[in-house]
C-alpha positions in Angstrom: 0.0 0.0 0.0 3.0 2.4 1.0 4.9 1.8 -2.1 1.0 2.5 -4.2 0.7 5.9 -2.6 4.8 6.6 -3.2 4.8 6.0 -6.8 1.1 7.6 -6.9 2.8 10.8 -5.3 6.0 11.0 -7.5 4.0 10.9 -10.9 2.1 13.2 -10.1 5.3 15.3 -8.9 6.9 14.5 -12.3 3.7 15.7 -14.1 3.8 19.2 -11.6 7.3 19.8 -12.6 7.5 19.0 -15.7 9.0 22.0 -17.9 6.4 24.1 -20.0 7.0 23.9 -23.6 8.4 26.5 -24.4 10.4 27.7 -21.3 13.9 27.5 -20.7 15.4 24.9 -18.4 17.0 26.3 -15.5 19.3 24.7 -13.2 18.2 24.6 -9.6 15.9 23.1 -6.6 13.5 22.0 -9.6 16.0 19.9 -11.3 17.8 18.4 -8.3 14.3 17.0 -7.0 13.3 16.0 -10.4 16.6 14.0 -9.8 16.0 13.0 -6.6 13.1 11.4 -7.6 14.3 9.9 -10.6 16.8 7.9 -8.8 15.5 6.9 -5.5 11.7 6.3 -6.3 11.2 8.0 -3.6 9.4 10.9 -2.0 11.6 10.8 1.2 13.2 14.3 0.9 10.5 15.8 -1.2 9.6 18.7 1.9 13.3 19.7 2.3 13.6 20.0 -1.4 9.9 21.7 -2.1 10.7 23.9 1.2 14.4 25.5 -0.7 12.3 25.7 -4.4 9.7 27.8 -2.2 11.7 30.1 -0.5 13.4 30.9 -3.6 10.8 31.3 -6.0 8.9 33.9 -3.2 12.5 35.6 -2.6 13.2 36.2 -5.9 9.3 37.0 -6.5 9.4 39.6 -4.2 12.7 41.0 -5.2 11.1 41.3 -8.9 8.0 43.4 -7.6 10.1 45.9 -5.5 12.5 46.2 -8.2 9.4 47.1 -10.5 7.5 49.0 -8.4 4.6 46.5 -8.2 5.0 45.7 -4.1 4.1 49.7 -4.3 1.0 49.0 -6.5 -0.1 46.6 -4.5 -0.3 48.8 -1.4 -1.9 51.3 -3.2 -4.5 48.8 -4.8 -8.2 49.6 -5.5 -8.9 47.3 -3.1 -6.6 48.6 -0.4 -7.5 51.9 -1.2 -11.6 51.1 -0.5 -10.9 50.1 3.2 -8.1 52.6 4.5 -9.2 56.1 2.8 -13.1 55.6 3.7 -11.9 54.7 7.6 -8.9 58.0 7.3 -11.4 59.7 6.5 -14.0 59.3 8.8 -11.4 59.4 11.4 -10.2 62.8 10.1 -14.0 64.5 9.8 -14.6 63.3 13.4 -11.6 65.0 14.6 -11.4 68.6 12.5 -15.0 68.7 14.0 -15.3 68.0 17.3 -15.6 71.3 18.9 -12.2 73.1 18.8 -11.6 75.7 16.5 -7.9 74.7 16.1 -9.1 71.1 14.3 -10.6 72.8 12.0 -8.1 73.2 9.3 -7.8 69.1 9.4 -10.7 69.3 7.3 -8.2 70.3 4.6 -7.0 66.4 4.5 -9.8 65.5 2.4 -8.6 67.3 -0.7 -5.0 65.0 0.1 -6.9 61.9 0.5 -8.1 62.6 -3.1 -5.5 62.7 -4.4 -4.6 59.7 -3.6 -7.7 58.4 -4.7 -7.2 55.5 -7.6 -10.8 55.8 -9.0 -14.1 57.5 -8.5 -15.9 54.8 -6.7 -13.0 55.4 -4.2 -13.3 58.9 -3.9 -17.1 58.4 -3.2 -16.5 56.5 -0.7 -14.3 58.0 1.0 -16.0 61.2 1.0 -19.4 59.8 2.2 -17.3 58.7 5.0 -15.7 62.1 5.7 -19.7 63.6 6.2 -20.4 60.7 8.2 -17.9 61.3 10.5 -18.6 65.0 10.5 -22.7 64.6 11.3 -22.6 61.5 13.5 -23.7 63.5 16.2 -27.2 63.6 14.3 -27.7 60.2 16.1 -27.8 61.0 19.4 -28.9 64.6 19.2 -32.0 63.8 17.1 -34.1 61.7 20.1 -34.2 64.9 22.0 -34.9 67.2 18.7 -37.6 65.5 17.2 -38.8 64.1 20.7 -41.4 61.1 20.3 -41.1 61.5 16.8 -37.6 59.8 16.6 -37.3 56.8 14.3 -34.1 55.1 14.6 -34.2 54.2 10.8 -35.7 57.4 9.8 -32.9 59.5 11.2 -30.1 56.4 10.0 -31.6 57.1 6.9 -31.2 61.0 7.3 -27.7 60.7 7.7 -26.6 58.1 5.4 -28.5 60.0 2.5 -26.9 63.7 3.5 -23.7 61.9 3.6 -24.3 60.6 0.2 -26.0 63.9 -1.2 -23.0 65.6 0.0 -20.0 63.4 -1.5 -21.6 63.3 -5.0 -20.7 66.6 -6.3 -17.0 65.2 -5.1 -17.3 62.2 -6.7 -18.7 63.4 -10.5 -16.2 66.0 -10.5 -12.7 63.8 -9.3 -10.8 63.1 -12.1 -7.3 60.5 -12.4 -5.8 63.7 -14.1 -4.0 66.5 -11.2 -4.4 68.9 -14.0 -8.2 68.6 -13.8 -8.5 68.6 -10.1 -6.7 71.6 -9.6 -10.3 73.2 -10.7 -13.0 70.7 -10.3 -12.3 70.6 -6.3 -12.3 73.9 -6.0 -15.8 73.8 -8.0 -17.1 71.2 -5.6 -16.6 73.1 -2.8 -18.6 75.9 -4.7 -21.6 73.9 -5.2 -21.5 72.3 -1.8 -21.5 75.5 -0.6 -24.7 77.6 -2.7 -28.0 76.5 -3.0 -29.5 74.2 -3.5 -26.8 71.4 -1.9 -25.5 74.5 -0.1 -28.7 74.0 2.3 -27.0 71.5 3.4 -23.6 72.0 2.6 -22.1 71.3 6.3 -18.0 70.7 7.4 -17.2 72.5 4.4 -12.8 72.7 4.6 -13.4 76.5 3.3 -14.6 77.1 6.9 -11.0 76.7 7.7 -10.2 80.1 6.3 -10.5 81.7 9.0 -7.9 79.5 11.0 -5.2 79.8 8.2 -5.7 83.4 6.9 -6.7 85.9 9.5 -8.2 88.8 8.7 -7.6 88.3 5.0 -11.3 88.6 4.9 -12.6 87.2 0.8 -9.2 87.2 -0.4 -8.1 84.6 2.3 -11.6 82.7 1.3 -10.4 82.7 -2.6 -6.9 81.7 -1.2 -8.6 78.5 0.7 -10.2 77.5 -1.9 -7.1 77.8 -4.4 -4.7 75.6 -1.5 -8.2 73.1 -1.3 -7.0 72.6 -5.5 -4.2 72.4 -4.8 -3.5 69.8 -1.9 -5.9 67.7 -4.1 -3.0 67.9 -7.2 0.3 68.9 -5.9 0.0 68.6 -2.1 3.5 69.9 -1.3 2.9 72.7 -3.4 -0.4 73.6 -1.6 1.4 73.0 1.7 3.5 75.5 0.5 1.5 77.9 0.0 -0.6 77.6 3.0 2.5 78.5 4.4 3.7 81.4 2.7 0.6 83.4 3.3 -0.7 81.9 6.6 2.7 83.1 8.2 2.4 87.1 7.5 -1.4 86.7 8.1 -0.8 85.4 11.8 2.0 88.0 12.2 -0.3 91.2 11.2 -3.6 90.0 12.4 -5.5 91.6 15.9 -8.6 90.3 16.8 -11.0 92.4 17.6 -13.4 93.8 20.9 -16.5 93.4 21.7 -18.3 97.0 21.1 -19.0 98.7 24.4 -22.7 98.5 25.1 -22.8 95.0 23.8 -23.5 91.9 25.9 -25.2 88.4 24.9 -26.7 86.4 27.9 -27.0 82.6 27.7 -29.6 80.9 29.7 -30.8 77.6 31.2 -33.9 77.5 30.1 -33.8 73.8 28.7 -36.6 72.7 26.0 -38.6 75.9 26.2 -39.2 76.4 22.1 -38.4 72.9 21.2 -39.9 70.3 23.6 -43.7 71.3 23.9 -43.5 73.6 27.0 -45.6 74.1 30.1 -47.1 77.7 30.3 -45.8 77.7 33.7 -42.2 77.2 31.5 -42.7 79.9 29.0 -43.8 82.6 32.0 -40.2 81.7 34.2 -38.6 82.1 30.9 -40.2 85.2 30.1 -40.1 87.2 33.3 -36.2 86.1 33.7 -35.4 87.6 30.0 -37.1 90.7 31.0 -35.5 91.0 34.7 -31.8 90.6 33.2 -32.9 93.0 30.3 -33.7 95.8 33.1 -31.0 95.0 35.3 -28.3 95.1 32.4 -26.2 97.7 31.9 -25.4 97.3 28.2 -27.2 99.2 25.8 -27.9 96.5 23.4 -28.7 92.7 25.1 -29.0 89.6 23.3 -31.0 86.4 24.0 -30.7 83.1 22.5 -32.5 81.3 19.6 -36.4 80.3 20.3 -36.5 80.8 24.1 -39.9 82.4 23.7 -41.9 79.5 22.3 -44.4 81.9 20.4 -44.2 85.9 20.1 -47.6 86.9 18.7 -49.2 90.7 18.9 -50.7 89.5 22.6 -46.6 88.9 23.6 -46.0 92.3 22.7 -48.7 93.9 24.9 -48.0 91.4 27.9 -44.3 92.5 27.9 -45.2 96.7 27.2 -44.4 97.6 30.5 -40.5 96.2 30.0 -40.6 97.9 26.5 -41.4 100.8 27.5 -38.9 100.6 30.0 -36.3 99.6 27.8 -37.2 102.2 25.4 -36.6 104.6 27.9 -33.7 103.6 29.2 -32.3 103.5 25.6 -31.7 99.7 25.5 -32.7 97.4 22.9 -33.3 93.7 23.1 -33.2 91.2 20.7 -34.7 88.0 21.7 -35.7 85.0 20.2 -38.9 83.3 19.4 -41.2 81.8 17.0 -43.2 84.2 15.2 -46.0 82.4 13.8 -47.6 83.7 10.2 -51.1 84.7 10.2 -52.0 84.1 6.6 -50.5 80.8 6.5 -49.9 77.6 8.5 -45.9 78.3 8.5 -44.0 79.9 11.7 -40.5 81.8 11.9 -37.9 81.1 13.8 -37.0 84.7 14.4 -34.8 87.5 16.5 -37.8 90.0 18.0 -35.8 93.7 18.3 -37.5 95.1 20.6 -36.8 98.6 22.5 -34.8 101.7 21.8 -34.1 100.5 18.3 -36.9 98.7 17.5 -36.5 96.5 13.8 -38.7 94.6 11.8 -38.2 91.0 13.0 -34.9 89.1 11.7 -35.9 85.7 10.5 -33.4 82.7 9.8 -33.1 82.0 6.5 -32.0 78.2 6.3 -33.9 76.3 8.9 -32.7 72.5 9.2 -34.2 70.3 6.7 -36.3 67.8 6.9 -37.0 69.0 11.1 -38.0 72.7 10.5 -37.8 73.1 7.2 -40.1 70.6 5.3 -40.2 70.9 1.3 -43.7 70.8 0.1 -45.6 71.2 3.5 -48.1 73.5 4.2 -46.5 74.0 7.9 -43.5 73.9 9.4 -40.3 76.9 9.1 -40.2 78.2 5.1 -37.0 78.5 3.4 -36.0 82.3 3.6 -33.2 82.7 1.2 -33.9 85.9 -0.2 -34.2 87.5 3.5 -31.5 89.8 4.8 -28.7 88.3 6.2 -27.6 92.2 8.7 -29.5 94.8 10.7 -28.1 98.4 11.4 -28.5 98.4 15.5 -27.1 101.2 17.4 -24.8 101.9 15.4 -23.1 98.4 14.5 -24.1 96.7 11.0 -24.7 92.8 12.9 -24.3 89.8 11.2 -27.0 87.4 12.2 -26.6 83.9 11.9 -29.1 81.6 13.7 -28.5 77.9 14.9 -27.9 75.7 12.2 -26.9 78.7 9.5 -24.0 78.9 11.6 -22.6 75.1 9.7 -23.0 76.8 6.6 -21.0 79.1 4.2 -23.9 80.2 2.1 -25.5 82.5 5.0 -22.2 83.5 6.0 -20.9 84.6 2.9 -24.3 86.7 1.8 -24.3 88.1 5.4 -20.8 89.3 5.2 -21.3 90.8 1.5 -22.9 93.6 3.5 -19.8 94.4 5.3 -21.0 93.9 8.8 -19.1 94.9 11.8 -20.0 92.8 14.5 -21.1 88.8 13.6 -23.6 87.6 16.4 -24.9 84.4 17.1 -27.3 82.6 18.8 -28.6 79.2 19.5 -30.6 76.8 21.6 -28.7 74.0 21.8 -30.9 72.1 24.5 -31.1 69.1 21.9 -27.5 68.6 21.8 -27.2 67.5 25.4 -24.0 65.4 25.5 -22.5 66.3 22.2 -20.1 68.9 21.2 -22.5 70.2 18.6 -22.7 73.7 20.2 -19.0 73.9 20.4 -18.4 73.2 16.4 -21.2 75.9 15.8 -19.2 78.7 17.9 -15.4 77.4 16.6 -16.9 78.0 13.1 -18.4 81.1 14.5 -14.8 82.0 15.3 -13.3 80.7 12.6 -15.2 83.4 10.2 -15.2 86.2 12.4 -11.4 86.0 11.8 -11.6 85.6 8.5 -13.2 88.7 9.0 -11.6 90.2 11.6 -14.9 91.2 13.6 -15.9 90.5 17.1 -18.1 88.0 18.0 -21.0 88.0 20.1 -22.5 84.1 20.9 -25.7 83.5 23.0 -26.9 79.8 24.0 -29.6 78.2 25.5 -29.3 74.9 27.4 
């Protein structure tokens, strides 16, 4: 039986190593066990010999692809490529937006990721995983938002399909060719940042401006967008740059203060305006807004976003007496509240000036999607786009930007077309409970009112 299965295994050994027609013969392990096996009829020392024809053929394998460059290929396969820039990615967005204004301008590694980029199935991916990582904190934010409302798949769904949305324009405009990308990224952050993908154009790297240019106002926003091109073709050469004009910008730039007369006072007033309040609520939120407004000293005082659940001609006569008082004092408060329209089933979310300098009420122009802002429905907070973006108060031209605007460029870039001189901000960020979405809203605050160079003025409700 032994002898069956030995002569079994050293034909079919012969048959293995017999030389292809065609090849050359070549002197080595192969011969000496096609030998071995010749003489000895025997498959004794077939492992040592198989074992030394192995180690060759992988050595000199190997050898041949590093020589050739193809060990390189191989690390910067397709396939590779599909796992490790989707998970850089993601672990890049999570990081230039988590709350400090200094990680911002990581949100620049994107365009370098692209470049590297082999083909455009890559670049999708990768860049529906750099939104991913940049909006995660949809997930646990939106149970307190939307309340009893919250679907789990509904709001997976919600972010998996902006994260999508928002890679597209990236993916349909990368190209193999550096020539081409020196342009076309630069034209995808345009359209991520205009309507209509500019509604949702979020963690947008051109909010970095502000970190790497100072005070270089639309100039250093042009100059962003140029090094975004750039680090997507010739990253050393963007890198460069970055450098050349970043340095003198950081050297000249002075940030500047707060007006005198100018305060913004966050509160604690937890779900009033967002969870369905208590009237007993709404009155403790009231009288406190007005007691501080009295008791203030500044001459203009600003409240955060919604913490009057509904201003309506009846709000105005209950709060008169404070008015009045205000007016008299020469003090103006803006405050804010939804302002519900009578001819229609819609509501604002609004800043009410009230006081010395009483304005027409400011209304945000881009309310979220999909949670204020629902295409198509008769109710809900309507798209404002054509709405003013400043208002002249006491003497300062204010840039308004409320909640959610403040994750855009669109609003901030319309806003600041006016030349404002003071950028204010305000938010009720009692849905965000354990996440740092309130901190990414004021570090891109910051990051533009550099870019700027105009003080900032931030007011919060938790």
């Amino acid at each position: 039986m032994e002898s069956r299965l030995t002569e079994s295994c050293c034909e079919t050994l012969r048959r293995d190593l017999k030389t292809p027609e065609g090849a050359h013969s070549l002197p080595g392990p192969k011969a000496i066990m096609s030998s071995t096996l010749d003489s000895s009829g025997s498959c004794r020392n077939i492992i040592r010999y198989l074992s030394t024809a192995a180690t060759t053929a992988l050595s000199r394998s190997l050898s041949s692809d590093i020589t050739s460059g193809r060990f390189g290929s191989t690390i910067s396969s397709a396939g590779f490529q599909r796992r490790a820039l989707p998970a850089l990615a993601f672990f890049v967005s999570v990081v230039a937006w988590s709350g400090h204004v200094l990680t911002i301008p990581l949100a620049l590694l994107l365009l370098v990721l692209l470049s590297t980029a082999m083909t455009r199935s890559v670049a999708l991916t990768t860049c529906v995983a750099y939104y991913a990582g940049a909006t995660w904190q949809i997930l646990p934010g939106a149970a307190t938002f939307f309340g009893h409302h919250a679907n789990p798949v509904q709001v997976l769904t919600l972010w998996a399909g902006a994260s999508l949305l928002l890679a597209t324009p990236w993916a349909i405009l990368w190209s193999p060719s550096r020539a081409s990308r020196l342009w076309r990224m630069p034209l995808a952050l345009v359209l991520l940042a205009i309507p209509p993908l500019g509604v949702i154009g979020c963690a947008s790297p051109l909010v970095a401006a502000g970190l790497l240019f100072p005070g270089t106002a639309w100039f250093g926003l042009a100059l962003t967008a140029l090094v975004c091109g750039l680090l997507s073709s010739y990253p050393a050469l963007g890198l460069a740059l970055a450098l050349a004009f970043a340095t003198p910008a950081h050297l000249f730039y002075r940030s500047q203060p707060t007006p005198p007369g100018w305060r913004a006072e966050s509160t604690r007033f937890g779900g009033v305006g967002l969870d369905t309040p208590t009237p007993l609520a709404d009155y403790q939120a009231a009288q406190s807004i007005q007691q501080i407004a009295l008791r203030s000293d500044a001459r203009v005082i600003v409240f955060p976003e919604t913490v009057v659940t509904n201003w309506n001609p009846g709000t105005d006569l209950f709060w008169k007496p404070t008015i009045d008082t205000l007016r008299e004092q020469g003090k103006t408060m803006l405050v804010g509240a939804n302002v519900f329209d009578s001819t229609s089933q819609h509501y604002f979310n609004s800043v009410v000036i009230r006081g010395a300098d009483q304005r027409p009420d400011f209304v945000q122009r881009i309310p979220i999607p999909v949670a204020m802002w629902m295409p198509l429905h008769k109710n809900g907070v309507p798209l404002q786009l054509g709405k003013p973006g400043t208002v002249m108060i006491a003497g300062q031209r204010a840039a308004i930007l409320i909640c959610y605007e403040q994750l855009l460029v669109w609003p901030v870039a319309t806003s600041f077309m006016r030349h404002p001189t003071l950028l204010l901000g305000t938010a009720n960020d009692y849905w965000t409970k354990n996440t740092t979405v309130p901190e990414i809203q004021r570090a891109c605050l910051e990051s533009w009112a550099r870019l700027f160079r105009v003080p900032l003025l931030w007011a919060q409700n938790t």
